[in-house]
Backbone as CSV, one residue per row, in Angstrom:
resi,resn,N_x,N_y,N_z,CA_x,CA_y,CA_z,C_x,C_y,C_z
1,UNK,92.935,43.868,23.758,94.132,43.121,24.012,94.453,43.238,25.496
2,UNK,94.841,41.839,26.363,94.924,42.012,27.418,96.560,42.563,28.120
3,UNK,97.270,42.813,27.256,98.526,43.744,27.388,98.088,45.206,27.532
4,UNK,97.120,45.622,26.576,97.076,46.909,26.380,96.504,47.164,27.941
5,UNK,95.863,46.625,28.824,95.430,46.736,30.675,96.122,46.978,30.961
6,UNK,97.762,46.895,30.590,98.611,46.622,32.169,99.907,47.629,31.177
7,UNK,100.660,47.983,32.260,101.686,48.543,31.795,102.879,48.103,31.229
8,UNK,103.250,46.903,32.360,104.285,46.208,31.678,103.807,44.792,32.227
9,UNK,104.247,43.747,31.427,103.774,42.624,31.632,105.305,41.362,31.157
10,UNK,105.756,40.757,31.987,106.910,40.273,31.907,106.535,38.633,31.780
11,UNK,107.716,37.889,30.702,107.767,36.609,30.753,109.229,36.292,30.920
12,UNK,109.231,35.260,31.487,110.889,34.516,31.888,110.704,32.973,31.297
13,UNK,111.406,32.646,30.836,111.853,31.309,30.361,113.611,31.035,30.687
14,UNK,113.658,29.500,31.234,114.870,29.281,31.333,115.182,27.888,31.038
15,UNK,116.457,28.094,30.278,116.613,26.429,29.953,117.600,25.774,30.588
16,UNK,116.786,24.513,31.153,117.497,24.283,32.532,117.823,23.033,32.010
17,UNK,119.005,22.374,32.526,119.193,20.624,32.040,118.868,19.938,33.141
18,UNK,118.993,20.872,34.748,118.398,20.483,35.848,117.350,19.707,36.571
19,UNK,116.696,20.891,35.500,115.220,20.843,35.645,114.549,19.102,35.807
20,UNK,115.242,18.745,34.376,114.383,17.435,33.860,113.008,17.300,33.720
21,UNK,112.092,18.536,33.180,110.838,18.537,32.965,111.112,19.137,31.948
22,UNK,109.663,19.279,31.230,109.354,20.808,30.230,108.253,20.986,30.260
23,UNK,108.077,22.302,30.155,107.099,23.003,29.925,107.061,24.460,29.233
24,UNK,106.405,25.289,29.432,106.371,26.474,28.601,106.902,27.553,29.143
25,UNK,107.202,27.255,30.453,108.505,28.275,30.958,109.942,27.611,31.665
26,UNK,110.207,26.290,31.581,111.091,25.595,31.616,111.594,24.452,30.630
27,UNK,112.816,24.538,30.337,113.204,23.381,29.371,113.923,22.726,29.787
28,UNK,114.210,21.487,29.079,115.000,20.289,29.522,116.234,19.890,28.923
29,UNK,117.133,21.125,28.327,118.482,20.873,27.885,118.565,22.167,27.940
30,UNK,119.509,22.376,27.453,120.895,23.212,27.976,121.106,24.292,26.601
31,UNK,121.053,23.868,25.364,121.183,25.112,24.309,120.337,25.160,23.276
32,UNK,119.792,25.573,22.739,118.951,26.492,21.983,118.021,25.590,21.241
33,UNK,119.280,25.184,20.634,118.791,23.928,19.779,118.472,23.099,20.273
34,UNK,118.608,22.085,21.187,117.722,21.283,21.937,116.975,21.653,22.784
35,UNK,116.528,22.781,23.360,115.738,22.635,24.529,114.620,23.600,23.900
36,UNK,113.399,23.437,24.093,111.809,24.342,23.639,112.399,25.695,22.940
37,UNK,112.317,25.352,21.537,112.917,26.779,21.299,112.614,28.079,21.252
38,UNK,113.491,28.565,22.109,113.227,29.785,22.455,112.058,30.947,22.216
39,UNK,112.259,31.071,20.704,111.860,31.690,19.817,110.322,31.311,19.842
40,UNK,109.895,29.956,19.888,108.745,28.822,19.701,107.837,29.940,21.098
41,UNK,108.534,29.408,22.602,108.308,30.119,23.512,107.794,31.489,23.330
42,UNK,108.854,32.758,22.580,108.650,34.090,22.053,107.269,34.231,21.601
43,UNK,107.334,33.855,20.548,106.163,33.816,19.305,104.628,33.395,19.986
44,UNK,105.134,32.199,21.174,103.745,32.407,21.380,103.040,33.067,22.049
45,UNK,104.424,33.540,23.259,103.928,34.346,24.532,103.272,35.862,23.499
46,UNK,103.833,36.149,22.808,103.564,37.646,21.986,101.980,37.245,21.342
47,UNK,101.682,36.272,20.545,100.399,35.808,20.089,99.581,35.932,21.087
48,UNK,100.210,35.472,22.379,98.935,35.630,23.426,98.742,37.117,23.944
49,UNK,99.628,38.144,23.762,99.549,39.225,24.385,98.959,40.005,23.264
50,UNK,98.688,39.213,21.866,97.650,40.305,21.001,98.448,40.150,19.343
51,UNK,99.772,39.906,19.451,100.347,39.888,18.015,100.729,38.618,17.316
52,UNK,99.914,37.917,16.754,100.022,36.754,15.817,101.111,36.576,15.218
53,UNK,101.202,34.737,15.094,102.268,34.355,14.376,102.704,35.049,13.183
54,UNK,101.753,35.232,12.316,101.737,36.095,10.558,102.071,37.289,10.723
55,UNK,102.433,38.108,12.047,102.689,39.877,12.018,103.983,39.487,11.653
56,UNK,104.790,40.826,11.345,105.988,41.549,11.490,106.690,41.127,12.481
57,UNK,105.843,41.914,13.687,106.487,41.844,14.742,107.293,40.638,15.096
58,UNK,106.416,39.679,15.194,106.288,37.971,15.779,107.975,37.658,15.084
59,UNK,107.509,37.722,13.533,108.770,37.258,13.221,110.091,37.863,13.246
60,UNK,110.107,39.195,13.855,111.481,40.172,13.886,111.041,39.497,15.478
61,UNK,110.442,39.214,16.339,111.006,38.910,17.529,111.535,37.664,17.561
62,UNK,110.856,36.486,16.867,111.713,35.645,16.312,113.152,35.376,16.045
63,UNK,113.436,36.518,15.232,115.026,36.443,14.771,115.817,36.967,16.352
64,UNK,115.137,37.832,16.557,116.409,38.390,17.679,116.339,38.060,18.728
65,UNK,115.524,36.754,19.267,115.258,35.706,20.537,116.557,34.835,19.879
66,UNK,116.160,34.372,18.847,117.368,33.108,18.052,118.764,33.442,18.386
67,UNK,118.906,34.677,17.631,120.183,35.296,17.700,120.769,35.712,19.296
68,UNK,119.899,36.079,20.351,120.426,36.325,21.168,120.882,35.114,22.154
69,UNK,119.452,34.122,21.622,120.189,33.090,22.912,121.330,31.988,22.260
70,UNK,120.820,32.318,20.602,122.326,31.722,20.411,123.742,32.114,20.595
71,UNK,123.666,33.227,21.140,125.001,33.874,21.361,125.156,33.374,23.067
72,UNK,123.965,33.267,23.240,124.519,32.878,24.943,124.965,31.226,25.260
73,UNK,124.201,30.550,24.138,125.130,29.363,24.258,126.809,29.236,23.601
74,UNK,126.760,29.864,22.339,128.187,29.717,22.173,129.237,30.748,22.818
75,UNK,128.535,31.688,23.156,129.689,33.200,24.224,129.699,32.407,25.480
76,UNK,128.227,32.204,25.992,128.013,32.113,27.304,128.015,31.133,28.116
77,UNK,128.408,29.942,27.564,127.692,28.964,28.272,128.920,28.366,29.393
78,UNK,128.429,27.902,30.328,129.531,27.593,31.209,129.146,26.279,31.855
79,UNK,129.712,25.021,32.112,129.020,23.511,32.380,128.480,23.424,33.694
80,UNK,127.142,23.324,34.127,126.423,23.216,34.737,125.501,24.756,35.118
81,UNK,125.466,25.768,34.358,124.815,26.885,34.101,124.011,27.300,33.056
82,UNK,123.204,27.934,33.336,122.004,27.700,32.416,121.881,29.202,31.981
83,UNK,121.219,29.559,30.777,120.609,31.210,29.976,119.174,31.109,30.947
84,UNK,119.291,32.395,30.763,117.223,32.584,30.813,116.613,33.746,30.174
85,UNK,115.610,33.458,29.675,114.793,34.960,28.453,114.325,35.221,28.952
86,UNK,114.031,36.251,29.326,112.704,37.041,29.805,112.227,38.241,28.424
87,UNK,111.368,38.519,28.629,110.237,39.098,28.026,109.329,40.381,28.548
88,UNK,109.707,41.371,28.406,108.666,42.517,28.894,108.191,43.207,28.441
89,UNK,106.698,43.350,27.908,105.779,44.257,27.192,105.668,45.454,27.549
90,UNK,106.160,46.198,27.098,105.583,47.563,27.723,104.717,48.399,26.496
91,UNK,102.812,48.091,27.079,101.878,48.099,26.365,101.730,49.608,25.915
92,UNK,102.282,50.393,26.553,102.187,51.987,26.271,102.735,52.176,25.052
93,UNK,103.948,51.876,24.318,104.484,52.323,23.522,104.196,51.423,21.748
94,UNK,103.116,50.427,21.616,104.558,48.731,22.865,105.105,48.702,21.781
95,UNK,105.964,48.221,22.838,107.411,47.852,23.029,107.673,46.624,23.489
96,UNK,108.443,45.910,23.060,109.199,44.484,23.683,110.748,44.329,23.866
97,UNK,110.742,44.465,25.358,112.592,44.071,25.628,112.493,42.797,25.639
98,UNK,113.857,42.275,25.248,114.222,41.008,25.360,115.640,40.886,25.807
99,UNK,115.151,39.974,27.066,116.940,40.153,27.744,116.887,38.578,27.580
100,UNK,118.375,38.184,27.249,119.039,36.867,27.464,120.017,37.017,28.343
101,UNK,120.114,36.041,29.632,121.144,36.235,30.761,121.784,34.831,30.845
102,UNK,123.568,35.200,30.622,124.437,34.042,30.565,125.460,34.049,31.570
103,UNK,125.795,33.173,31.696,126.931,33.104,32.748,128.454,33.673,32.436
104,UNK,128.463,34.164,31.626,130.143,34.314,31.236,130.228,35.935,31.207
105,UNK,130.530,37.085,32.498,130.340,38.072,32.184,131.231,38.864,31.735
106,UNK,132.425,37.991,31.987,133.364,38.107,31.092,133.505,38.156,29.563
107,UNK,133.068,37.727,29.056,132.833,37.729,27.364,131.636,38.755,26.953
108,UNK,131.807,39.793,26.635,131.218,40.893,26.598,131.129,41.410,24.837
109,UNK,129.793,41.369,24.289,130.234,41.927,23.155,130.682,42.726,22.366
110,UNK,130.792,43.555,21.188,131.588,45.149,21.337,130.129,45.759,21.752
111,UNK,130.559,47.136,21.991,129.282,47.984,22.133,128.142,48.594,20.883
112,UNK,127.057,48.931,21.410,126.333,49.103,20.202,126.957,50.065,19.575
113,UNK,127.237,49.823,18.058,127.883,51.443,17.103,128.913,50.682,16.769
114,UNK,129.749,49.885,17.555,130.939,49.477,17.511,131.508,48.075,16.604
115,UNK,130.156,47.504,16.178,130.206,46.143,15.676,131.137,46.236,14.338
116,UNK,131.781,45.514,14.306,133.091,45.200,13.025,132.351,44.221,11.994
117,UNK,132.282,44.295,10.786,131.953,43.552,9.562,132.259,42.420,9.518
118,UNK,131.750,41.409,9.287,132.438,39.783,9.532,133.158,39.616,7.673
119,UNK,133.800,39.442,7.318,134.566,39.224,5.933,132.922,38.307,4.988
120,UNK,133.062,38.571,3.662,131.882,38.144,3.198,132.056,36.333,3.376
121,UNK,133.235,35.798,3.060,133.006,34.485,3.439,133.323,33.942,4.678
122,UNK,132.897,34.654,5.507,132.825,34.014,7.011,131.337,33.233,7.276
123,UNK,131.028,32.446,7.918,129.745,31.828,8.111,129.019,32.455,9.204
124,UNK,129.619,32.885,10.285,129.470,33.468,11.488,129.738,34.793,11.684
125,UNK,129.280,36.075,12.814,129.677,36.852,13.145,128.869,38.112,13.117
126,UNK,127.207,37.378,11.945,126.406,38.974,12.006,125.524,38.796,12.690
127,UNK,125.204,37.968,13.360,123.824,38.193,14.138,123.660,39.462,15.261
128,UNK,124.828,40.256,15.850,124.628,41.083,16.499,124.305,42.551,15.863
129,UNK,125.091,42.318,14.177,124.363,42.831,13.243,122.969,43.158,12.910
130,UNK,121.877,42.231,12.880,120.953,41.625,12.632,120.052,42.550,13.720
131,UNK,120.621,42.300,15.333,120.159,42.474,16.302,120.044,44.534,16.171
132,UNK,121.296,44.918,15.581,121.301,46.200,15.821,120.702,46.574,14.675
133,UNK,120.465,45.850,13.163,119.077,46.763,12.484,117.861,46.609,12.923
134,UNK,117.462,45.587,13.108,115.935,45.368,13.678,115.481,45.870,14.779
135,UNK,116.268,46.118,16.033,115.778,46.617,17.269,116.313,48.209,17.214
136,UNK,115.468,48.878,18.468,115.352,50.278,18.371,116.797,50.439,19.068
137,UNK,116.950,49.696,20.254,118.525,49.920,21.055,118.764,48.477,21.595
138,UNK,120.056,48.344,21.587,120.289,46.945,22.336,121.564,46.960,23.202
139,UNK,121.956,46.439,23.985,123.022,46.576,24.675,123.450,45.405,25.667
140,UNK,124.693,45.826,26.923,125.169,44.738,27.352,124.866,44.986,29.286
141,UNK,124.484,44.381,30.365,124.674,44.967,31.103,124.811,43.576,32.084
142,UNK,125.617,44.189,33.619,125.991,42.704,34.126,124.874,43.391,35.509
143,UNK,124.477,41.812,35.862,123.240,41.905,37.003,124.362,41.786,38.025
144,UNK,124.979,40.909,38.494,126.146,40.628,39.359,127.276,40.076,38.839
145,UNK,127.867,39.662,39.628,129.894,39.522,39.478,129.787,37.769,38.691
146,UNK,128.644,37.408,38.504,128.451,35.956,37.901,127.625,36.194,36.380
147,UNK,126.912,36.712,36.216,126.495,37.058,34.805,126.390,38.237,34.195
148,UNK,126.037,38.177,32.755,125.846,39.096,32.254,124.359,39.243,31.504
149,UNK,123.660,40.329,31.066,122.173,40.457,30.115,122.487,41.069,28.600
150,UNK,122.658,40.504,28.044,122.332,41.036,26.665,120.820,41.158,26.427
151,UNK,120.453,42.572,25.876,119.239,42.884,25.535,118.826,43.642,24.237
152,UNK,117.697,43.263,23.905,117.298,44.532,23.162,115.962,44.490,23.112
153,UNK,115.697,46.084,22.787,113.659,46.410,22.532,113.457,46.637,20.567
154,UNK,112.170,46.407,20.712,112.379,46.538,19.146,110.481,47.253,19.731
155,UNK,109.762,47.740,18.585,108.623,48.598,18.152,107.604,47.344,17.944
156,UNK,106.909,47.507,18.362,105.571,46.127,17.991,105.003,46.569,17.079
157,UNK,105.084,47.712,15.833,103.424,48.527,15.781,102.750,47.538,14.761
């Protein structure tokens, strides 16, 4: 596997409405649901680094690409600003972080430990749930005074 060479090996995707192209590390709208989905992106970059669509892995990275950048369009999104995923293998352990970076660093989620139960008939409210069984740690951190990274690593084995 050509991950297992290198120590850490990083992917970025961003969905740009800017842009007005697409491709496999740029998209051509603005939230989740319309622009190359995310996840689509995820699944394959991981297939190419050694773990197939049919693993475990693929599909728990799946869910918590979905969940995270869907939180950055409805937390994060701000008009004329864009999310971006990145992706970093770290082949030693591996391990996969996944950061989603939004513009609103203001809207901050609770902290990990801290997440409150959404009522059973609510439609919304567990995906950060979701995010904190499946991954090993996840959290919130701001790059500068304009955004914020929601992340998490989860176990490839």
């Amino acid at each position: 596997m050509l991950a297992s060479l290198r120590d850490r090996v990083a992917f970025t995707s961003v969905c740009s409405r800017r842009s007005g192209r697409s491709s496999s590390h740029t998209s051509a709208a603005r939230s989740a649901r319309t622009c190359e989905p995310p996840r689509r992106l995820a699944t394959q970059q991981l297939a190419d680094w050694g773990w197939g669509y049919e693993t475990e892995a693929s599909g728990t990275v799946a869910l918590l690409v979905a969940e995270l950048t869907a939180n950055a369009v409805r937390h994060g999104r701000v008009r004329g600003r864009d999310f971006r995923m990145s992706l970093t293998l770290h082949a030693a352990d591996p391990a996969l972080r996944i950061e989603v970076t939004d513009a609103r660093p203001e809207h901050r989620p609770p902290t990990p430990g801290t997440l409150p139960q959404s009522p059973p008939d609510e439609e919304s409210g567990r995906g950060l749930l979701l995010v904190e069984a499946l991954s090993t740690h996840w959290g919130v951190t701001n790059g500068d005074p304009y955004t914020k990274t929601v992340w998490c690593e989860v176990l490839l084995n």
